[in-house]
C-alpha positions in Angstrom: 90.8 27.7 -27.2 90.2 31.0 -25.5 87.6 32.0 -28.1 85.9 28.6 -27.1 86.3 29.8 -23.8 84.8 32.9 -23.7 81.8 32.3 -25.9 80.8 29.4 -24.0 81.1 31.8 -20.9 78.6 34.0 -23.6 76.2 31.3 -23.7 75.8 30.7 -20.1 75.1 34.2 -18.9 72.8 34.9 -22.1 70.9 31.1 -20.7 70.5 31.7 -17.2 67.2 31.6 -15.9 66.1 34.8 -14.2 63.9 34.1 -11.1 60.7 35.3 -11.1 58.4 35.4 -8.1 55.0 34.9 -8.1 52.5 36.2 -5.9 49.2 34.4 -5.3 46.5 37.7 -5.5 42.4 36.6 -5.1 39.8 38.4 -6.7 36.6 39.1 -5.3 33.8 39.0 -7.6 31.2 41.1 -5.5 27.0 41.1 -7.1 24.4 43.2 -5.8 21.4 43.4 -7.8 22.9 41.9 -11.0 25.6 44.5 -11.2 29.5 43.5 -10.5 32.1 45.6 -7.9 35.0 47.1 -9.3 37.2 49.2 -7.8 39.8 51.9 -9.4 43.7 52.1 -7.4 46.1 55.2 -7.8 48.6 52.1 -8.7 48.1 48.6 -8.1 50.5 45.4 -8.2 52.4 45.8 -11.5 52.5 49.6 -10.9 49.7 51.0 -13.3 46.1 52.7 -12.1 43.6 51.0 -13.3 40.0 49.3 -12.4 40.7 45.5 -11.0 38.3 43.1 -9.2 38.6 43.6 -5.3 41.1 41.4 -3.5 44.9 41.3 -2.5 47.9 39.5 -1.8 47.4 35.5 0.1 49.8 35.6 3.1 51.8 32.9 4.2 49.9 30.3 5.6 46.4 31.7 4.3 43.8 30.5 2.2 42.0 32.3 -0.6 39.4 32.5 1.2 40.6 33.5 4.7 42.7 36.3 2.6 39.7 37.5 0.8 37.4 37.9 3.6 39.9 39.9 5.5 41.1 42.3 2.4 37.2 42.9 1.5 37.0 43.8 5.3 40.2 46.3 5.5 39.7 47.4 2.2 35.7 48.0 1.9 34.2 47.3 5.8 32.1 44.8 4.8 31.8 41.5 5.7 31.7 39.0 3.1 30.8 35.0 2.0 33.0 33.7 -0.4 31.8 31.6 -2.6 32.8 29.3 -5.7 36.2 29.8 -7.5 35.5 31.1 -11.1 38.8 31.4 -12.8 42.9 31.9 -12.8 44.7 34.8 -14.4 48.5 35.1 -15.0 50.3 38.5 -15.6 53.8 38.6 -16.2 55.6 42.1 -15.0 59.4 42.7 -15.2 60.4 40.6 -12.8 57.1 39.1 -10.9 54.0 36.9 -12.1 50.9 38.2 -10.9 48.9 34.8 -10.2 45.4 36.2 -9.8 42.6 34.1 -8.9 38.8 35.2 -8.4 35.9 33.8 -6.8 32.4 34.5 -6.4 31.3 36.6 -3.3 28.5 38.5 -1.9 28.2 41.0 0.6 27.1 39.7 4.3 26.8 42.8 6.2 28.1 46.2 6.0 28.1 49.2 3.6 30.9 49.3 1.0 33.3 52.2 2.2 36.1 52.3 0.1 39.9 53.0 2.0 42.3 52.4 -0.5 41.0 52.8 -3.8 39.7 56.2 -5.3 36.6 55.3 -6.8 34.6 52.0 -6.9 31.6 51.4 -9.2 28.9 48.3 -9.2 29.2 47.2 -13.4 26.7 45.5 -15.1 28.9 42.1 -16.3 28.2 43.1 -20.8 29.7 46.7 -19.7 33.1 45.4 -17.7 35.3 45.3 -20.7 34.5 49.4 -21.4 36.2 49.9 -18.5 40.4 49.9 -18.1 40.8 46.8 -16.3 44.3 46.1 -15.0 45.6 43.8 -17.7 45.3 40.0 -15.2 41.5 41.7 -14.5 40.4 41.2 -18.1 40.7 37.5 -18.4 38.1 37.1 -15.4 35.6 40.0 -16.7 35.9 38.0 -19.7 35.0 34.7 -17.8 32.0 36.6 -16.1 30.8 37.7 -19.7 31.0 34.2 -21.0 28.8 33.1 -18.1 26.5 35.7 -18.4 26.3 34.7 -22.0 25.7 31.0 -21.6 23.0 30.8 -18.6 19.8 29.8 -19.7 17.0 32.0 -19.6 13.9 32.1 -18.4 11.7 31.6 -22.1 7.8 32.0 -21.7 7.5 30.0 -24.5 9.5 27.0 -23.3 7.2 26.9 -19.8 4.4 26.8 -22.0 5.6 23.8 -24.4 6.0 22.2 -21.5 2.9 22.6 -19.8 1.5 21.2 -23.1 3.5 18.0 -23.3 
């Protein structure tokens, strides 16, 4: 019985569910002339430098939006329109989620002064993924690529067929 005992008590610490916490991030997905904002940190959320999308936590009782205009502001000085939402990204770290999610955005006013990262670059969207993206950054580049990919273009010889019919 007290073998029965103790492996039970075995079972139920090996079963228990570890908390994790997740934190709601947004992603600002910044265009100025066809080229894309990123942004390189000393360390970032899950503790590794890397390039990311610029953004930062939601506080409590914030909406993306609200949070991402005022990180863009602290973090760049510039003032900034956020527009549609354009995907969600989930990194796991020891013992937090990184919820990330980016939106479209362009720059209102201002000149893009970095404070807290140590070097920012504007990216064409095909040349995001040679860059080290923090790992919940690559999902969205990948999302901007696919869009890239998939917008029609402009084909001289389409306006012409259709002159013609």
């Amino acid at each position: 019985m007290e073998k029965l005992i103790f492996y039970s008590n075995i079972i139920k610490n090996f079963t228990k569910k570890v908390k994790v916490k997740t934190i709601p991030v947004t992603a600002a997905v910044i265009k100025n002339n066809g080229k894309i904002l990123i942004a390189r940190r000393k360390t970032s959320l899950c503790g590794n430098p890397g390039w990311e999308f610029p953004g930062g936590k939601v506080e409590h009782g914030e909406t993306c939006e609200e949070c991402l205009a005022r990180e863009i502001n602290e973090e760049f000085g510039v003032e900034i329109e956020v527009g549609n939402f354009i995907i969600e990204s989930e990194h796991k770290t020891n013992n937090k989620i990184i919820r990330l999610m980016a939106f479209d955005a362009k720059i209102l006013s201002g000149i893009v002064m970095p404070s807290e990262h140590e070097e920012i670059a504007f990216v064409a969207p095909e040349e995001l993924l040679n860059y080290d993206l923090l790992p919940a950054d690559v999902p969205i580049a990948q999302e901007i690529i696919f869009q890239v990919k998939s917008k029609p273009k402009d084909n001289l010889f389409m306006i012409k067929r259709a002159l013609y019919e």
